[in-house]
C-alpha positions in Angstrom: 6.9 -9.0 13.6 6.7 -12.5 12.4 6.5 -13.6 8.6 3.1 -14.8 9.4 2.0 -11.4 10.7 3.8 -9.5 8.3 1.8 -11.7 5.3 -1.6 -11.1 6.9 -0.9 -7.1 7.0 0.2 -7.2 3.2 -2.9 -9.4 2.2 -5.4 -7.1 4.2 -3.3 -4.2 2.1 -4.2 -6.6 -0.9 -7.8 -6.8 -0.1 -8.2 -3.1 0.9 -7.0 -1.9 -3.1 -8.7 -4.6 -4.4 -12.1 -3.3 -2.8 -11.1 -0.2 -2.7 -11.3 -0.1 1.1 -9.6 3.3 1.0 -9.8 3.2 5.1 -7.8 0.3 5.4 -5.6 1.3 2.5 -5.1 4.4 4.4 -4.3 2.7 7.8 -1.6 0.2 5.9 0.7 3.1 4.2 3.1 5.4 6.6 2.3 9.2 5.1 6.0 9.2 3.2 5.5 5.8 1.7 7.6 5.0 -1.6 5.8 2.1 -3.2 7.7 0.7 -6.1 6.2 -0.6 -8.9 7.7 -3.0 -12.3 8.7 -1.0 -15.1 8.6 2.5 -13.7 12.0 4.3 -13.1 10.7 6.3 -10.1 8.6 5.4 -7.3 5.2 6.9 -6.0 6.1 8.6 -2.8 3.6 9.6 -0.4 0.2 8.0 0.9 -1.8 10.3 -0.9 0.1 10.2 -4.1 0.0 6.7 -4.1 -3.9 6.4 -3.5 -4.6 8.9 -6.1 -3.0 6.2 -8.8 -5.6 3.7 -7.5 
């Protein structure tokens, strides 16, 4: 996958939270996802886990 690509996919993932496209979001995250976010000492792991924080 090309940088270019790669952005695209993560600004569609961008939009999809921010509108809370929860399809899309859906689509975007493998089902063991760890998604790590500033300032917490462990990440959110799982798709599901990690929309419920949405």
């Amino acid at each position: 996958m090309s940088i270019e690509e790669n952005l695209r996919l993560m600004q569609t993932l961008d939009n999809a939270w921010n509108a809370k496209d929860w399809e899309t979001f859906m689509k975007r995250h493998s089902e063991n996802v760890a998604v790590y976010w500033p300032g917490q000492p462990e990440p959110t792991r799982g798709r599901h886990a990690h929309h419920k924080e949405s």
